[in-house]
C-alpha positions in Angstrom: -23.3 -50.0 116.3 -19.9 -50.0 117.5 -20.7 -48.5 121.2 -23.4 -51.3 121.2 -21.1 -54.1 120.3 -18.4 -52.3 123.0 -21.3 -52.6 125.8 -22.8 -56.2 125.1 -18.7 -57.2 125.6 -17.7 -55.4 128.2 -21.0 -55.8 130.4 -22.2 -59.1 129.2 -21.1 -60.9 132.6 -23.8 -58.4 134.2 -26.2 -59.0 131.6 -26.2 -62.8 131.9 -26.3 -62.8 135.2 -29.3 -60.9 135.1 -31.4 -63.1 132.8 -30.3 -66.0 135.4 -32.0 -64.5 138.3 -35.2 -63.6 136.1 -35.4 -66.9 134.5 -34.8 -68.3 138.1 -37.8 -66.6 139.4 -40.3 -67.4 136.6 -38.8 -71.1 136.8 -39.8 -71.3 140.1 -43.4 -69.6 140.1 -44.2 -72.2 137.6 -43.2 -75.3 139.2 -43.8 -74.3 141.9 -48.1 -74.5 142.2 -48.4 -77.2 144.3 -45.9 -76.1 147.2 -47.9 -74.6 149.9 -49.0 -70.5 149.0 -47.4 -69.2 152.2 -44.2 -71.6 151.6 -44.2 -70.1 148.1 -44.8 -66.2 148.5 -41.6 -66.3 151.3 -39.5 -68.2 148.5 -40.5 -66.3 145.5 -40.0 -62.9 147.5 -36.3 -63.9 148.1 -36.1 -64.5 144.7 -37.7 -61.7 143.7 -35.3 -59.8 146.4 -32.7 -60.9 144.8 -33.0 -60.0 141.2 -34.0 -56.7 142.0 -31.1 -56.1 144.1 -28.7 -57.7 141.5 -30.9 -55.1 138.8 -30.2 -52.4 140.6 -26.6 -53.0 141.5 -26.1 -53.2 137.2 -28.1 -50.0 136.7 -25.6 -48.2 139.0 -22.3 -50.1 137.7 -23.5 -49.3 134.6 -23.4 -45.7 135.2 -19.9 -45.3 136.6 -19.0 -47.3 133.7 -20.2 -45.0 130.6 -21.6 -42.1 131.8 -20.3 -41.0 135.4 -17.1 -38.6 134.4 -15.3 -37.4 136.9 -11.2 -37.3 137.6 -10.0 -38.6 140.8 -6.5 -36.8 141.7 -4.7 -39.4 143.6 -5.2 -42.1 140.9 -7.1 -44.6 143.5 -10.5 -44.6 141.5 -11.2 -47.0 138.4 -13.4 -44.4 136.8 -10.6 -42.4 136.8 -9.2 -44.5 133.7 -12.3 -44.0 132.0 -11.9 -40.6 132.4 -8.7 -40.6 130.3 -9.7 -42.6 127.9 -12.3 -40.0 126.9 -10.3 -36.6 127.2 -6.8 -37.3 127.4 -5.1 -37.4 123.6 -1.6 -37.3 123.3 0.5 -36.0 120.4 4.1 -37.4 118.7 5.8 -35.3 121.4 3.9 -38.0 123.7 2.3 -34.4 125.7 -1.4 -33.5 126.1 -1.5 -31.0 122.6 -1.8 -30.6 118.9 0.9 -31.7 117.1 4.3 -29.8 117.4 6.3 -27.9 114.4 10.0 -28.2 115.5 10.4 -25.4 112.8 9.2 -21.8 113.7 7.0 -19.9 111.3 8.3 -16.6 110.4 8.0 -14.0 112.6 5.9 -16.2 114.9 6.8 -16.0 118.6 6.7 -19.4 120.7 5.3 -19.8 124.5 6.3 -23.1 126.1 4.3 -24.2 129.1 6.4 -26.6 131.4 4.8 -28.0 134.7 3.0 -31.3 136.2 -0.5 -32.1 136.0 -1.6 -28.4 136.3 -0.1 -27.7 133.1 -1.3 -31.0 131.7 -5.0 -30.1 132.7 -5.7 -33.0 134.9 -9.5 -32.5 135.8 -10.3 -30.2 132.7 -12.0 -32.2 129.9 -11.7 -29.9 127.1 -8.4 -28.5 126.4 -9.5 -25.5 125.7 -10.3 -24.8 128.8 -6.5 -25.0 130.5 -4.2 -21.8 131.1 -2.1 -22.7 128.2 -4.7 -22.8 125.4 -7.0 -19.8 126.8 -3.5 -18.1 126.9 -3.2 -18.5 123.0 -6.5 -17.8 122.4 -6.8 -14.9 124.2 -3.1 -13.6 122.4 -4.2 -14.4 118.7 -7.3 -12.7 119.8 -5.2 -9.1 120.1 -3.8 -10.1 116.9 0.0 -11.6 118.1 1.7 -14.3 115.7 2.2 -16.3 119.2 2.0 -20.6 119.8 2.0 -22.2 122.9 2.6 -25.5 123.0 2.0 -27.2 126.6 4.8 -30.0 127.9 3.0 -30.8 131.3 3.9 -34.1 132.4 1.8 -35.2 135.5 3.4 -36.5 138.7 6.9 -34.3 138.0 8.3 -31.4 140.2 10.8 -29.0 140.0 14.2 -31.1 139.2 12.3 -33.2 136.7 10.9 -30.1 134.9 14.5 -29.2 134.5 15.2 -32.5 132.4 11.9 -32.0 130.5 13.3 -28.3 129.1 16.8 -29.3 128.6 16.1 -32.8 126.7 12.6 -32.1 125.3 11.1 -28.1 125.2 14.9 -26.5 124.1 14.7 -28.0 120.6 11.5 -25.8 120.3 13.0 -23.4 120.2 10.6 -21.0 122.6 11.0 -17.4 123.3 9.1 -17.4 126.1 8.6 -20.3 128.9 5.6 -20.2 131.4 6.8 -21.8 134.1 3.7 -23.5 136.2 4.9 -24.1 139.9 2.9 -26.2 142.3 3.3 -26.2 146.5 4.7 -29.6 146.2 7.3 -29.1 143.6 9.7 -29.3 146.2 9.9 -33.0 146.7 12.9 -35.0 145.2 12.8 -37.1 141.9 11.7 -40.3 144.0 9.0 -38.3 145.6 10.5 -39.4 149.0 8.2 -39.4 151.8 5.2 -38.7 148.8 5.3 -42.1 147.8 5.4 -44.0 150.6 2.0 -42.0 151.1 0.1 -43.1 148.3 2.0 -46.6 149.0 0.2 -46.8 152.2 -3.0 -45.3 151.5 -3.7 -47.3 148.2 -3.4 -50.8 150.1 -6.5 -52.6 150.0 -7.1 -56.5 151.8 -7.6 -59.0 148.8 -11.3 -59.3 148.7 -11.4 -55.4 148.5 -8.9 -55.6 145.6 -10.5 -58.3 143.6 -14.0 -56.8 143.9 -13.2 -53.6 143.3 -11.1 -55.0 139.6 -14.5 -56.2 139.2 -16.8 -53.7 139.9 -16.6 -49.7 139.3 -19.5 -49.2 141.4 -18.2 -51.3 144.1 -14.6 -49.3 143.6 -16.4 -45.7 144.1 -18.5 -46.7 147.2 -15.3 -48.3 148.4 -13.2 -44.7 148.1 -16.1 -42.7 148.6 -17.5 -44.0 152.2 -13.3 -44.9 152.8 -12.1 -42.4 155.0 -8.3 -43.1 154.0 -9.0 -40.7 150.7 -9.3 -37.9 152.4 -7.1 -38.8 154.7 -4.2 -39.0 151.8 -4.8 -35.7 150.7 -4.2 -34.2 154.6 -0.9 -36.6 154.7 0.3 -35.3 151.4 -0.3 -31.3 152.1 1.7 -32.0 155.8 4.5 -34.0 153.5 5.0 -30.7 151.3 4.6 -28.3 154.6 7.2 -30.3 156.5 10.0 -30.2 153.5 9.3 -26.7 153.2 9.5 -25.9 156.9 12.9 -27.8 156.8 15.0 -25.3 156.1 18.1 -27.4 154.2 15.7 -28.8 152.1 14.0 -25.3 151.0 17.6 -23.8 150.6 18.4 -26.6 148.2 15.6 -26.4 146.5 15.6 -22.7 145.8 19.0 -23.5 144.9 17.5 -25.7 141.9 15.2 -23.5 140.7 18.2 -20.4 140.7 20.0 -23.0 138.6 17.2 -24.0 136.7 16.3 -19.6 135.9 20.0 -19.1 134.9 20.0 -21.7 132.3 16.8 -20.4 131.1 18.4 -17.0 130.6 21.3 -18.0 129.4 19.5 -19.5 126.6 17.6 -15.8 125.9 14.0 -16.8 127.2 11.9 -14.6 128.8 10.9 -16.2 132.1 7.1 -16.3 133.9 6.5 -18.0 136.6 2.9 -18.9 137.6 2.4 -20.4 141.0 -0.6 -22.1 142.5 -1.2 -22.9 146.1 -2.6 -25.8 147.3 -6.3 -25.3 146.6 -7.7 -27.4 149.4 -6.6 -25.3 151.4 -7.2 -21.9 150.2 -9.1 -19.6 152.4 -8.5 -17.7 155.5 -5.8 -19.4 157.4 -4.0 -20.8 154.4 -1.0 -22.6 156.1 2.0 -22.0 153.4 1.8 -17.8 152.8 5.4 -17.4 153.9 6.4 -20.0 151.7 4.8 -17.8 149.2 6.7 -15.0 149.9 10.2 -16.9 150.0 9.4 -18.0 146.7 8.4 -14.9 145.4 11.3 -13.5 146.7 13.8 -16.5 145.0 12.2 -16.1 141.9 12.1 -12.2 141.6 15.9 -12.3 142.4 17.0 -14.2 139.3 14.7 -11.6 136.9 11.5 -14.2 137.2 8.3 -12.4 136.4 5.9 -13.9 139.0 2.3 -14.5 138.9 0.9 -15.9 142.4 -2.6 -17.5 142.2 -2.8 -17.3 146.0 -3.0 -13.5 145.4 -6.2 -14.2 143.3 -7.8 -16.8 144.8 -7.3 -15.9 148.9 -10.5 -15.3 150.7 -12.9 -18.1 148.1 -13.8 -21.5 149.1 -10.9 -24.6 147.9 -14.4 -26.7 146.9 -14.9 -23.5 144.5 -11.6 -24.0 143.0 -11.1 -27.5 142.1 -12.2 -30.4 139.8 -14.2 -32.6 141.8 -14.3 -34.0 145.5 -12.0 -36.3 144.5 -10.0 -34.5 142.5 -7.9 -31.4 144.0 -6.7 -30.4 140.7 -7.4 -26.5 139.5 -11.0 -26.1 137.9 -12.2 -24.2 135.1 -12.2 -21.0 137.0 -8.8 -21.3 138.2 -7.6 -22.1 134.5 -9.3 -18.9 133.5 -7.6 -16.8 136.2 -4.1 -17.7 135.6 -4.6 -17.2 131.5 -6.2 -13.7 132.2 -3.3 -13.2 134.6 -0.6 -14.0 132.0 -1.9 -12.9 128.8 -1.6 -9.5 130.8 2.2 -10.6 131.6 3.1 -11.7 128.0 1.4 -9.0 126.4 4.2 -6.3 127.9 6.6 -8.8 125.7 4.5 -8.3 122.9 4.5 -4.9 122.3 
């Protein structure tokens, strides 16, 4: 009853306007029997034109509102709101998870999982499904007293993930943080040359604006036949490859995450870093493999354990790997890999 009540409120605009053009059309056929027959096929055909075409334009904005579900990466898309209103649930901690204990059971070993919307499982509907909780899973499974408790927070990068251990995932006190490191965590806190990206690319002329807060169908063809989508996703990937390829920039930023290793360290955590490339553009002549490799290298030298996805994934198709079209985030399959990959890395702590 309540899902009813939801629809006849939130569509009702399409509903009336339906009923118009129908009670138009039979108004018209009978008044209308002494106009001449040819005179009144021509008019009652428009009429009949247009109620159809109206019918059909609700059948499909009444998809993408309740039953298309699909994430859209970049955060252009309407339906991508719908999306998180069905599968995005957020604890007291204010992160994607059951409910925290600040207080460790006894003899129970804790895994904290810090990152950005990898770790949060953008794209994944079911929980379940992301590294973190397949991680668990798979641990109790071999009989360890282990939690892991995930702290993704979409949208940050390396120096914010720093504030997010030291004022947030600390007081948990975790013995072991899984590190999730993404080939854009480079960029600064104010995303620098990032956001002037999605500035740019999520402009839209007035009329495109105000139809699109009005329509989700009209919104989707929009984005869909809109050749600035993809377009953002090339601009952002030569963003990250450009910082990276500027060397002061890289040197400062594996200064940060040395910094960020020590502290870690220093407060008696084991350490695992899991990095992922940029999945739209896995395959053959993936552009950042030395980057890789410095990173590897920066990590290894401060007593990281490394796990690179790129090592597991070279060679398959990026539209294998991720969400959606529109979404660029890690899929199912990718989730899978990295929890096989580290339940074999924690278990060494384990034993």
């Amino acid at each position: 009853m309540g899902r009813i009540l939801y629809f006849l409120k939130d569509f009702y605009p399409y509903i009336l306007v339906n009923f118009l053009f129908l009670f138009l059309f039979v108004f018209f056929i009978t008044l209308t029997g002494r106009m001449r027959v040819k005179k009144r096929t021509i008019f009652a055909a428009i009429l009949f034109f247009v109620f159809i075409s109206f019918a059909t334009f609700s059948i499909f904005e009444a998809y993408f509102r309740y039953v298309y579900d699909s994430s859209d990466g970049l955060g252009f898309l309407k339906v991508s709101k719908k999306w998180d209103q069905r599968h995005v649930v957020f604890n007291s901690n204010f992160s994607r998870d059951r409910e925290f204990n600040l207080a460790k059971g006894e003899n129970e070993v804790r895994i904290a999982a810090i990152g950005d919307s990898l770790t949060y499982g953008y794209g994944i509907k079911d929980v379940n499904n992301r590294f973190s909780n397949l991680l668990e899973s798979k641990l109790k499974a071999a009989g360890k007293n282990v939690s892991v408790y995930n702290f993704g927070i979409p949208g940050i990068d390396t120096e914010e993930e720093v504030d997010v251990y030291t004022n947030n995932v600390r007081a948990f006190n975790p013995d072991i943080v899984v590190w999730q490191y993404y080939l854009n965590d480079i960029q600064p806190k104010d995303k620098g040359e990032s956001a002037k990206i999605f500035q740019d690319s999520g402009k839209r002329s007035q009329i495109v604006a105000k139809l699109s807060d009005l329509s989700y169908f009209f919104d989707f063809l929009y984005w869909r036949f809109n050749s600035k989508y993809a377009k953002t996703f090339n601009n952002l990937n030569g963003s990250y490859e450009a910082q990276y390829a500027n060397e002061v920039k890289f040197n400062r930023h594996k200064e940060i995450i040395s910094k960020f290793s020590d502290q870690m360290h220093a407060d008696g955590r084991k350490v695992i870093v899991v990095i992922f490339p940029l999945l739209n553009l896995v395959g053959n002549n993936y552009p950042l493999r030395d980057v890789h490799n410095q990173l590897d290298a920066t990590f290894r030298a401060k007593n990281v354990e490394v796990i690179d996805l790129l090592d597991s994934l070279d060679g398959k198709k990026g539209s294998d790997l991720v969400a959606s079209r529109f979404d660029a985030h890690p899929n199912e399959l990718v989730h899978a890999i990295a929890a096989s990959k580290l339940f074999d890395a924690v278990l060494q702590y384990l034993k």
